[in-house]
MMTF fields as JSON, N, C-alpha, C and O atoms, coordinates in Angstrom:
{
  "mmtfVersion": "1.0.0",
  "mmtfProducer": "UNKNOWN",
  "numBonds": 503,
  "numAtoms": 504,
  "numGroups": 126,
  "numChains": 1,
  "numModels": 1,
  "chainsPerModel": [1],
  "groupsPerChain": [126],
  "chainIdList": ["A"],
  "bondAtomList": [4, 2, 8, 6, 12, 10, 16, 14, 20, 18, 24, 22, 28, 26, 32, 30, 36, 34, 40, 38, 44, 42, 48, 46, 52, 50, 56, 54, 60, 58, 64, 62, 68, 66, 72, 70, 76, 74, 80, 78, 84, 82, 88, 86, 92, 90, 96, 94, 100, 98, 104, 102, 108, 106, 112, 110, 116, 114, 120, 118, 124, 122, 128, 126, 132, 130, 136, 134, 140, 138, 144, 142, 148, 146, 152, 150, 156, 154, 160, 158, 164, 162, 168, 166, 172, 170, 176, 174, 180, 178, 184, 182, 188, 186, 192, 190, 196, 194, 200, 198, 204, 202, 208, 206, 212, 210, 216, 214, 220, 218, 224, 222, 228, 226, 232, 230, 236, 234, 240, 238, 244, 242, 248, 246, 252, 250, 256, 254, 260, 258, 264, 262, 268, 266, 272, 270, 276, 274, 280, 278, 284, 282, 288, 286, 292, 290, 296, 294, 300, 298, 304, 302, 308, 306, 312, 310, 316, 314, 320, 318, 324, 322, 328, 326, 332, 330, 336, 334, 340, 338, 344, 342, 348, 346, 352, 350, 356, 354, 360, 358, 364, 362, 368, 366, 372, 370, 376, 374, 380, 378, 384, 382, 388, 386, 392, 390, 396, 394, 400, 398, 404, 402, 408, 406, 412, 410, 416, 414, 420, 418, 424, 422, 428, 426, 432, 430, 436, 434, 440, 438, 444, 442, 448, 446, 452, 450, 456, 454, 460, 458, 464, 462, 468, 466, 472, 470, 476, 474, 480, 478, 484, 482, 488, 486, 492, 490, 496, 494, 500, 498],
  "bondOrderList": [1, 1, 1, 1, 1, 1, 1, 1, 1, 1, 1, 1, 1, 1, 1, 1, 1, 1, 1, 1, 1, 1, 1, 1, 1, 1, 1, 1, 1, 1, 1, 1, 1, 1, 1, 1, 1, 1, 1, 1, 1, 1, 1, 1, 1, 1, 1, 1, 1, 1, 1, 1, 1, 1, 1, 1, 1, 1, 1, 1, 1, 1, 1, 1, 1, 1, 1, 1, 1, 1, 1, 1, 1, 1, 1, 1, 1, 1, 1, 1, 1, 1, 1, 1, 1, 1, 1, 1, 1, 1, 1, 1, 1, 1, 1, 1, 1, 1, 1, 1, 1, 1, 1, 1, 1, 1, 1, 1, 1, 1, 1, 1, 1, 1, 1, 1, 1, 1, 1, 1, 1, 1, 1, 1, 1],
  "groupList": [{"groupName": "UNK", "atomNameList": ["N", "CA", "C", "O"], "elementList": ["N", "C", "C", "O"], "formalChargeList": [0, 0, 0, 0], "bondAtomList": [1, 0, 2, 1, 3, 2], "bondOrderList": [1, 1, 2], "singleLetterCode": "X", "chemCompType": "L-PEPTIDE LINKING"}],
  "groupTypeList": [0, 0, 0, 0, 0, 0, 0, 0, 0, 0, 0, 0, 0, 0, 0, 0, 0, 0, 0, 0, 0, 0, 0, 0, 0, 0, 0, 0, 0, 0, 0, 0, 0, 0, 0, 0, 0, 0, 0, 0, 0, 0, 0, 0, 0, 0, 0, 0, 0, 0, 0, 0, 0, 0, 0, 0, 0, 0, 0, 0, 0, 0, 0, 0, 0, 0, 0, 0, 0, 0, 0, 0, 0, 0, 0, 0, 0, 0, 0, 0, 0, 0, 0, 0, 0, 0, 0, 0, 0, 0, 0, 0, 0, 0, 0, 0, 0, 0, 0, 0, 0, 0, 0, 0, 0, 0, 0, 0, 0, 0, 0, 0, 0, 0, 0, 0, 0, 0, 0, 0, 0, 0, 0, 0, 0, 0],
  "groupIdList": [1, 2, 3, 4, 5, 6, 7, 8, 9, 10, 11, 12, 13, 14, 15, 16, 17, 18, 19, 20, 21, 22, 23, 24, 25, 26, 27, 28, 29, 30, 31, 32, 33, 34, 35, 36, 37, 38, 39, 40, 41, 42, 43, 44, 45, 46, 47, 48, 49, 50, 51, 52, 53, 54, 55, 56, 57, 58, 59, 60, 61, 62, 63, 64, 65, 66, 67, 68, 69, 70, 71, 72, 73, 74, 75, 76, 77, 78, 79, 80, 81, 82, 83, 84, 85, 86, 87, 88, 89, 90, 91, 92, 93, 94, 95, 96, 97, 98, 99, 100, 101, 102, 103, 104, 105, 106, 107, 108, 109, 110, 111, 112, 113, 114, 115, 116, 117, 118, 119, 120, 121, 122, 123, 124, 125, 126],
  "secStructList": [7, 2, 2, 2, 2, 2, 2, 2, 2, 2, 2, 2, 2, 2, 2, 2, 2, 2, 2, 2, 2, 2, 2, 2, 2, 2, 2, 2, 2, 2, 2, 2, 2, 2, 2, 2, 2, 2, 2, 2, 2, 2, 2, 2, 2, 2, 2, 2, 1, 1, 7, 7, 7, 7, 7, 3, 3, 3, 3, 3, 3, 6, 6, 3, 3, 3, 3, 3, 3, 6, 6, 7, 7, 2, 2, 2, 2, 2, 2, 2, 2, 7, 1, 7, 1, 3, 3, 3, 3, 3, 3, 1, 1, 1, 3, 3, 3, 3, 3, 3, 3, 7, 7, 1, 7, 1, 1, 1, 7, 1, 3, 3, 3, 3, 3, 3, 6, 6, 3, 3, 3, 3, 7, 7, 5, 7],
  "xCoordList": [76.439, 76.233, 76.107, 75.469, 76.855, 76.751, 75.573, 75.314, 74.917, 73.801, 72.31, 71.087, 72.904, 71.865, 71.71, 70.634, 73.035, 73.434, 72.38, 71.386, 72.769, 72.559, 70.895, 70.326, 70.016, 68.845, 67.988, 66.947, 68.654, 68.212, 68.307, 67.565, 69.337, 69.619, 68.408, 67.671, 68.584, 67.46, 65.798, 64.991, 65.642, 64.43, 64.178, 63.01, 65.3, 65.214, 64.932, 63.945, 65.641, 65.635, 64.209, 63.59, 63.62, 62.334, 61.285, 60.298, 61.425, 60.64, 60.748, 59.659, 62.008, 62.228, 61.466, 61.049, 61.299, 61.105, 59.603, 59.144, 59.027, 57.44, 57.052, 56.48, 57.517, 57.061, 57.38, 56.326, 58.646, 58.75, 57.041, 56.342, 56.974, 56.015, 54.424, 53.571, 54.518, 53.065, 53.218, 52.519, 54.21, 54.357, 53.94, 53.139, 54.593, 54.104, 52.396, 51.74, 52.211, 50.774, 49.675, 48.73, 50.231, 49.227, 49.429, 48.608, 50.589, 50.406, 49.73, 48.852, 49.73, 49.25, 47.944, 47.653, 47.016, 45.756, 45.451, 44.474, 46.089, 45.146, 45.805, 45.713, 46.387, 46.487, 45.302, 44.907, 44.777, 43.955, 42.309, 41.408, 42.305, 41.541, 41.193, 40.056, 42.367, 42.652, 41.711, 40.977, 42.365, 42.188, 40.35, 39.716, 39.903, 38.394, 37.555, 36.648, 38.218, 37.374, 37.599, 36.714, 38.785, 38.713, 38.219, 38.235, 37.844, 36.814, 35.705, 35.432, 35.023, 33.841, 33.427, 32.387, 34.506, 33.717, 33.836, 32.761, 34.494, 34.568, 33.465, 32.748, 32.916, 31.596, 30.409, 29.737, 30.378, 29.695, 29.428, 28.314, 30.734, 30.892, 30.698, 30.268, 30.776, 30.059, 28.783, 28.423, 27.944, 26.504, 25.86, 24.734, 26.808, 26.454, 26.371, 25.453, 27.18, 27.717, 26.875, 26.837, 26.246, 25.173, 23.645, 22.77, 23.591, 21.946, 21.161, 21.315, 20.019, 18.95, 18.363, 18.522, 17.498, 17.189, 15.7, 14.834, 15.379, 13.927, 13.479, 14.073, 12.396, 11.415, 10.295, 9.753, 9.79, 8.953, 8.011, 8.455, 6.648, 5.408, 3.989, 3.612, 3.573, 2.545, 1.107, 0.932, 0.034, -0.839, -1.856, -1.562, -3.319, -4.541, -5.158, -5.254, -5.671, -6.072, -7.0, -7.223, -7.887, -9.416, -9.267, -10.009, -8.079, -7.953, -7.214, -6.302, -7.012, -6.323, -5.239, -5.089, -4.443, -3.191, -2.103, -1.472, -1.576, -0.287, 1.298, 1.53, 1.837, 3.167, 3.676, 3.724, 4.048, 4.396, 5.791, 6.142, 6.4, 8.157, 8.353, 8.159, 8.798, 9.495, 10.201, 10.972, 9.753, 10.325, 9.318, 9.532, 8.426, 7.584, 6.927, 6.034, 6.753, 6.016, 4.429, 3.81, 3.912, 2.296, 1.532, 0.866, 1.665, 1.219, 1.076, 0.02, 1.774, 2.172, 1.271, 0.459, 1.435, 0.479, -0.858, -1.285, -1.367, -2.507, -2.826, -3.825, -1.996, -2.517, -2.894, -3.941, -1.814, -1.692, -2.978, -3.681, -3.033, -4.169, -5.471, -6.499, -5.33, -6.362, -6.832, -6.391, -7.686, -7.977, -8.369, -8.9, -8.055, -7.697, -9.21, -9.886, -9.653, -11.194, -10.625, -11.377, -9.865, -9.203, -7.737, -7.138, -7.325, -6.343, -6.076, -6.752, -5.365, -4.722, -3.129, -2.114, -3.428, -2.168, -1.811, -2.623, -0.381, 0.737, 1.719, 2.139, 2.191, 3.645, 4.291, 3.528, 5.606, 6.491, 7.515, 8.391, 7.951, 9.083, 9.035, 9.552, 8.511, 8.433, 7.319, 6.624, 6.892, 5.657, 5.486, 6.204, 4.005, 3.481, 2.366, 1.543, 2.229, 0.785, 0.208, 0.995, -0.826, -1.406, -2.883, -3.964, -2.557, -4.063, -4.714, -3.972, -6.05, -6.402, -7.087, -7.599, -7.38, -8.14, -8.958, -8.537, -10.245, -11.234, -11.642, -12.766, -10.834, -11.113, -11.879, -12.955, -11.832, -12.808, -14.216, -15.156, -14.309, -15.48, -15.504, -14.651, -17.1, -16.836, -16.601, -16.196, -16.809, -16.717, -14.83, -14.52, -13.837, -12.52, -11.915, -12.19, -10.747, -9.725, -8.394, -7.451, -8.558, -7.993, -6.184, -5.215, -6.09, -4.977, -4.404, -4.866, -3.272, -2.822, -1.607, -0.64, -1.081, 0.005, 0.406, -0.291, 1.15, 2.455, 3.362, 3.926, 3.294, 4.118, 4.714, 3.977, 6.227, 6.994, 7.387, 7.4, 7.843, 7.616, 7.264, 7.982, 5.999, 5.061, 6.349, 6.856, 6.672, 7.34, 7.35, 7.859, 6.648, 5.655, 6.484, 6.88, 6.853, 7.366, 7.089, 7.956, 5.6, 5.492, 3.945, 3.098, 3.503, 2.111, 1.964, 2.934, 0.421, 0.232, -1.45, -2.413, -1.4, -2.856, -2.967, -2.163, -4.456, -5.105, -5.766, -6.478],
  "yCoordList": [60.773, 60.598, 59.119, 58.629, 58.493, 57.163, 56.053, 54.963, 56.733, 55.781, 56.893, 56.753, 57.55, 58.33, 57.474, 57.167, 57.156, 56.325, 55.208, 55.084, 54.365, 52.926, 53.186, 52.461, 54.069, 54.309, 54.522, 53.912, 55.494, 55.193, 54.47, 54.555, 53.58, 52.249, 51.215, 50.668, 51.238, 50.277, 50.265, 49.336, 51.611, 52.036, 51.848, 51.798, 51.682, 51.472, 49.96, 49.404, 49.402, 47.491, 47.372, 46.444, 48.039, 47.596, 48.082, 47.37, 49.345, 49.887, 48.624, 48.055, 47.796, 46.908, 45.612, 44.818, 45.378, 44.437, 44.073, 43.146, 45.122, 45.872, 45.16, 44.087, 46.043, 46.032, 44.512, 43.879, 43.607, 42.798, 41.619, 40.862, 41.77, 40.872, 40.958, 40.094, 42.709, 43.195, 42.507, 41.5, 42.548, 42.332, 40.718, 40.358, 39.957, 38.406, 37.703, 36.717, 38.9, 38.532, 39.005, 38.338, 40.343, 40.163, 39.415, 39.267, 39.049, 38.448, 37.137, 36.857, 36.508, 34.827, 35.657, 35.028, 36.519, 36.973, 36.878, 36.151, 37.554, 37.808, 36.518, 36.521, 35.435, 34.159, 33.315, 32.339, 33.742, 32.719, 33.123, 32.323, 34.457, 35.544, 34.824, 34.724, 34.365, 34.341, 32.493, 31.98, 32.257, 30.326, 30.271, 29.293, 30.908, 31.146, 31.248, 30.548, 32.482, 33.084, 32.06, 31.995, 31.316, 30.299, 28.92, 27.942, 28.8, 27.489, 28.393, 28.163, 29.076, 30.0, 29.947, 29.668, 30.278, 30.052, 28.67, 28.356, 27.643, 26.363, 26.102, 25.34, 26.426, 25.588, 26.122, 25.365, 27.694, 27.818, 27.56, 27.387, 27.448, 26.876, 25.491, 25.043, 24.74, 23.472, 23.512, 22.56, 24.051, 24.45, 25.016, 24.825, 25.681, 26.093, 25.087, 25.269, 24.036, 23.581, 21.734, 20.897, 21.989, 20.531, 20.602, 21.249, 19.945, 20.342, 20.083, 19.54, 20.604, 20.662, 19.171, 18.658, 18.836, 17.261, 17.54, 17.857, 17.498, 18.342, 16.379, 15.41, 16.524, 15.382, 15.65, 16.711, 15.161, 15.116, 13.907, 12.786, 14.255, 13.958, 14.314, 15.356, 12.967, 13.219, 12.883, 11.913, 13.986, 13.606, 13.83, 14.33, 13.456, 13.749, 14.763, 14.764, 15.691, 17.222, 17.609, 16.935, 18.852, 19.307, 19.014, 18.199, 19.677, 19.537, 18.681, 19.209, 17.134, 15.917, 15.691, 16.115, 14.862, 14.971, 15.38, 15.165, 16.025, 17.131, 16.432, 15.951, 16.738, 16.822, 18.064, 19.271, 17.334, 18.831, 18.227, 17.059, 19.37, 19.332, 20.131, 21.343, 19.487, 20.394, 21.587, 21.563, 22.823, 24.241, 24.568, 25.715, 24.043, 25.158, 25.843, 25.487, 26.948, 28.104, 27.866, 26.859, 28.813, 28.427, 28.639, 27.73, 29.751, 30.264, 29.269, 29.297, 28.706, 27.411, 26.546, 26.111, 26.253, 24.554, 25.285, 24.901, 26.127, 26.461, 26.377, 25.781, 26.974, 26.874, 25.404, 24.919, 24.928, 23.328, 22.351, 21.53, 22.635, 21.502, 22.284, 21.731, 23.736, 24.489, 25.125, 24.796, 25.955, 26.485, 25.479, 24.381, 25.974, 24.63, 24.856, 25.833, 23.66, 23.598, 24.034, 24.835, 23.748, 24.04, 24.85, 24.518, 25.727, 26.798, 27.062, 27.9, 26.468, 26.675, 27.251, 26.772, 28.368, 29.1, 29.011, 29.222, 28.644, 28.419, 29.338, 29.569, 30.09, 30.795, 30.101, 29.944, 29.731, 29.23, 29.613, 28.751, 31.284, 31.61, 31.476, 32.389, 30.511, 30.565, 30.377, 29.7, 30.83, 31.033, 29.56, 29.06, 28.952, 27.541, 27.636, 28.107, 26.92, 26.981, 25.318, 24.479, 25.058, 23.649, 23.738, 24.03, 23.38, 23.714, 22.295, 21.389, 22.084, 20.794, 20.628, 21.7, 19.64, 19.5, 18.035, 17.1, 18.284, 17.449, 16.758, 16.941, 16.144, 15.074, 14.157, 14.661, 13.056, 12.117, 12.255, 11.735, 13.074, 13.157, 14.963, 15.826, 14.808, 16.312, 16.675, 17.804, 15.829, 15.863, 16.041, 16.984, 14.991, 15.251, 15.32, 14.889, 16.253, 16.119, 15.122, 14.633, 15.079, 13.511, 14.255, 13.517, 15.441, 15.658, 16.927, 18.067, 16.468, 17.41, 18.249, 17.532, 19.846, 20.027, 20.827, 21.821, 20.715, 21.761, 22.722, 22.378, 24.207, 24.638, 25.554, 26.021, 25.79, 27.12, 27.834, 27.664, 28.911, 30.381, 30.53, 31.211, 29.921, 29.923, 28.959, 29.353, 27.934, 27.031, 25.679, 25.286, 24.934, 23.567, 22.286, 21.416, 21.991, 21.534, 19.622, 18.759, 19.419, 18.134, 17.85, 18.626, 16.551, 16.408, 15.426, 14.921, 14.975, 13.606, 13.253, 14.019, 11.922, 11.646, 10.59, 9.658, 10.694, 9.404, 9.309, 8.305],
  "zCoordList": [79.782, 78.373, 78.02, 77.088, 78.964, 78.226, 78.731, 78.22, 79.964, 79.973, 79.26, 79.242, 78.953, 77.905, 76.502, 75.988, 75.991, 75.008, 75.144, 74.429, 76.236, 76.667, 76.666, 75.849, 77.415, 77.481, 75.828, 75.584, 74.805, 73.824, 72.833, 71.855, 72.977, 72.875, 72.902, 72.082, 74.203, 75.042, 74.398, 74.43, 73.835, 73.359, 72.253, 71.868, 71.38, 69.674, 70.051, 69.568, 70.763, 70.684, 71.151, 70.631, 71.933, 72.59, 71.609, 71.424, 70.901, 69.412, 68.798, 68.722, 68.187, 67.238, 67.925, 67.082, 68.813, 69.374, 68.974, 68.307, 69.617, 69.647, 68.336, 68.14, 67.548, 65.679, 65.443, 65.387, 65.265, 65.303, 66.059, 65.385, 66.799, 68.065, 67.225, 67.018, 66.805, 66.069, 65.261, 65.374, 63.904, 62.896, 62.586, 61.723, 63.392, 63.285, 63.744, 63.41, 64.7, 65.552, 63.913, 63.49, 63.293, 62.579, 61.153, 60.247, 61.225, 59.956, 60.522, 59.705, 61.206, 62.302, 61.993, 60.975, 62.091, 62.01, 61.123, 60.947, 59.953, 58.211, 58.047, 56.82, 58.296, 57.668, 58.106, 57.468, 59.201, 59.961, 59.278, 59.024, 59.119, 58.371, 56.903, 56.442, 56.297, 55.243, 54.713, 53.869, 55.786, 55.703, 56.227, 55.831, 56.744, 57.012, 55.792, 55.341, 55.348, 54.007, 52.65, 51.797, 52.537, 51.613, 52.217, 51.47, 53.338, 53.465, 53.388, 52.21, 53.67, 53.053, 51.559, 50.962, 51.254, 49.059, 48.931, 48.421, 49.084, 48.69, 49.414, 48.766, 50.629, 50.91, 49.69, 48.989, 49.673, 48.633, 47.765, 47.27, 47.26, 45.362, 45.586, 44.523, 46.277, 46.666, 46.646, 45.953, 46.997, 47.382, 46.01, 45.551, 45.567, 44.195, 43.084, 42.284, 42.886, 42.076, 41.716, 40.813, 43.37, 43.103, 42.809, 43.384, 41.992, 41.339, 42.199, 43.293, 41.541, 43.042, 42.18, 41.073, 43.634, 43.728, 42.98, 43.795, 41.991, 41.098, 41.006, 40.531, 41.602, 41.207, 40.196, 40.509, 39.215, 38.057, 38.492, 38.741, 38.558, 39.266, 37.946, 37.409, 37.844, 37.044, 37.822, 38.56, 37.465, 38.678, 37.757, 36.672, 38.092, 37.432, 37.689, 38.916, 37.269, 38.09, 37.379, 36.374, 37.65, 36.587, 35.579, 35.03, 34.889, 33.377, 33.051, 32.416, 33.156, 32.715, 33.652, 34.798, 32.864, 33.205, 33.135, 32.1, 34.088, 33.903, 35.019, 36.129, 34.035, 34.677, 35.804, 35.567, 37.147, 37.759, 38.363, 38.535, 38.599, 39.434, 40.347, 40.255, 41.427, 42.735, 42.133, 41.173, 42.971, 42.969, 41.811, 41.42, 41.213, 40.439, 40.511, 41.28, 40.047, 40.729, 41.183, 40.838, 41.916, 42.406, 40.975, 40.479, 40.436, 39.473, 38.132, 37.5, 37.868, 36.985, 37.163, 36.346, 38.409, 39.31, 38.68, 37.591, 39.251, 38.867, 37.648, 37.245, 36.934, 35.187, 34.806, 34.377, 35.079, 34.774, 35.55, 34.96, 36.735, 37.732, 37.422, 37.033, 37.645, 37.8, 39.369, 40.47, 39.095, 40.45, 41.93, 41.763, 43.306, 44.151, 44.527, 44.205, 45.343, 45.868, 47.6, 48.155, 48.117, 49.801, 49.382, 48.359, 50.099, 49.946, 52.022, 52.62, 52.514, 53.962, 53.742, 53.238, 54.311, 54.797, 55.749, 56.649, 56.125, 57.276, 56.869, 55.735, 58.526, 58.179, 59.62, 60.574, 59.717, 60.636, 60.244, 60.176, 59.74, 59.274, 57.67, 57.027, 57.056, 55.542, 55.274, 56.032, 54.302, 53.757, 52.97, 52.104, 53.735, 53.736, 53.675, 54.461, 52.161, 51.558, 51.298, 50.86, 51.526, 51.131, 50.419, 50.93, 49.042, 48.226, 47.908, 47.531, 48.047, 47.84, 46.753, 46.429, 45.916, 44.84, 45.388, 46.069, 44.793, 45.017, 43.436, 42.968, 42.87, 41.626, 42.121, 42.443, 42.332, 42.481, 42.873, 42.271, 44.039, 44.42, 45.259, 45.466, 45.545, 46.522, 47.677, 47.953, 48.452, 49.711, 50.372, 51.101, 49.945, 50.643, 49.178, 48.058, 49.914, 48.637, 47.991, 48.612, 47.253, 46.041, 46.186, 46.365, 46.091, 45.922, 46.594, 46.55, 47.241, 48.133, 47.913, 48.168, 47.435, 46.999, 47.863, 48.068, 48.322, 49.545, 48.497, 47.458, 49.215, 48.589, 49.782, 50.65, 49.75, 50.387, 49.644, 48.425, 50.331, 49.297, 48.156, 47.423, 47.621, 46.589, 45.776, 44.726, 46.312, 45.065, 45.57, 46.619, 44.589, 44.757, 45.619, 44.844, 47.274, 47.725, 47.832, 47.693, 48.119, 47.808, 47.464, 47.906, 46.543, 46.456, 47.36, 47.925, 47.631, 47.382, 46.815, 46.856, 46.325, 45.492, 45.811, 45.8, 46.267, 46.576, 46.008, 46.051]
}
């Protein structure tokens, strides 16, 4: 009887033991869990929280002169410059467009506008 005793004894301390050993391993987990997911939103809300770098660009185009800004839509550029004389499509994962306008003369184009995913990335005018 008494190493029956001692045996279920032995088994409650090693149950307690067990739970105890679990008990700390997972709390050390959802803390580590925990400290991940809050550097996760602070990078976000960081990312969120800084304005985008918008450049304002005035260029000469069919119909005069127009003001244009990074991230504006294709649809826009067009209204504003007017329809392009060269239109080259590139894809490398994002959709890359380069439309040319021929102001000055006919032969090469005066002005060059880049856009990714149809939103106006950079000009240039010569």
């Amino acid at each position: 009887m008494k190493q029956f005793l001692i045996f279920i004894g032995g088994m409650i301390a090693g149950a307690l033991l067990l739970y105890v050993i679990g008990f700390r391993a997972e709390s050390s987990i959802k803390e580590q869990l925990k400290q991940e997911l809050i550097k996760k939103l602070s990078n976000k809300l960081e990312k969120l929280n800084q304005e985008p770098d918008v450049q304002y660009i005035e260029v000469k185009g069919k119909k005069g002169n127009v003001t244009l800004h990074t991230g504006m839509p294709k649809d826009s550029v067009r209204i504003l410059v007017g329809k392009p004389d060269e239109v080259e499509l590139r894809s490398y994962g994002n959709a890359l467009e380069d439309w040319g306008y021929k102001i000055k003369n006919g032969y090469i184009s005066d002005l060059e506008i880049n856009f990714e995913n149809g939103k106006l990335k950079s000009l240039r005018q010569k």
